[in-house]
N, C-alpha and C positions, 0 to 999 in steps of 0.2 A: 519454534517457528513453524516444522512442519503441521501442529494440531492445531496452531493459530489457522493458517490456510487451509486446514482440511472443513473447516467449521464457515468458512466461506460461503458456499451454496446455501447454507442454511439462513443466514444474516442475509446475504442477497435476495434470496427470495426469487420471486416469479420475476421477469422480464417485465420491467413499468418506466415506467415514469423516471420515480426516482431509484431505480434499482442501482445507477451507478454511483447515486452519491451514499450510500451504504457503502460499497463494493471499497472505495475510496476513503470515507472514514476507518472503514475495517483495517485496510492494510495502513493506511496514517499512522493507525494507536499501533496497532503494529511493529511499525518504525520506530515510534515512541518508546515504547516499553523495551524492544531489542535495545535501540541505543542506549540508554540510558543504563539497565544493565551490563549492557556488554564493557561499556569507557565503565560504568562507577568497580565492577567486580574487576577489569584490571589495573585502575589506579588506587585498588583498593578504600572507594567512594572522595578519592580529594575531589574527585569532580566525578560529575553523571548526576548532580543534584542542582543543577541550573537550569531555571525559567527558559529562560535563551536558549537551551540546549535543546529542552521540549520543545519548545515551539517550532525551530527549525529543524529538528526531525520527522517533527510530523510533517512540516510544509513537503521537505523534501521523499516523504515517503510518499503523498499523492504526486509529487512531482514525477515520481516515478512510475508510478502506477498509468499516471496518465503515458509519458514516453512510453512505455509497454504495450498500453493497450492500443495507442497509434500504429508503433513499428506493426504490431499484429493486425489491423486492418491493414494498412498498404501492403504488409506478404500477400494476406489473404486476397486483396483483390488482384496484385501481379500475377500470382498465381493461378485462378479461376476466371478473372475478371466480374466477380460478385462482389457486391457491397455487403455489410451485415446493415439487417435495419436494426 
């Protein structure tokens, strides 16, 4: 997981446009591939191999990404009183 995010900056790329829907795909598949390994290696794969499982991992790994990168703007601005553009 940590080589998955270390490889971040690089898929992200420059500050654009769509830089965050990269940022947000990245950690989704992310989500994806952890869960799925994590549940199929300890149920010894009875399960980790369902559609449903992928999909709602991924949803909820931008789900999270997104909560993340909110709470870290409202620190950021309670703290500074700056926005990020």
């Amino acid at each position: 997981m940590e080589l998955w995010v270390a490889f971040l900056p690089r898929i992200k790329g420059d500050v654009g446009e769509d830089a965050w829907l990269r940022e947000a795909g990245w950690l989704g598949a992310m989500a994806l591939i952890g869960t799925t390994l994590f549940i199929g290696l300890s149920t010894q794969w009875a399960t980790g191999l369902h559609p449903e499982q992928w999909f709602l991992s991924f949803v909820f790994g931008v789900a999270g990404w997104f909560v993340g990168d909110l709470l870290q703007q409202i620190m950021l601005y309670k703290r500074t009183g700056l926005r990020r553009s």
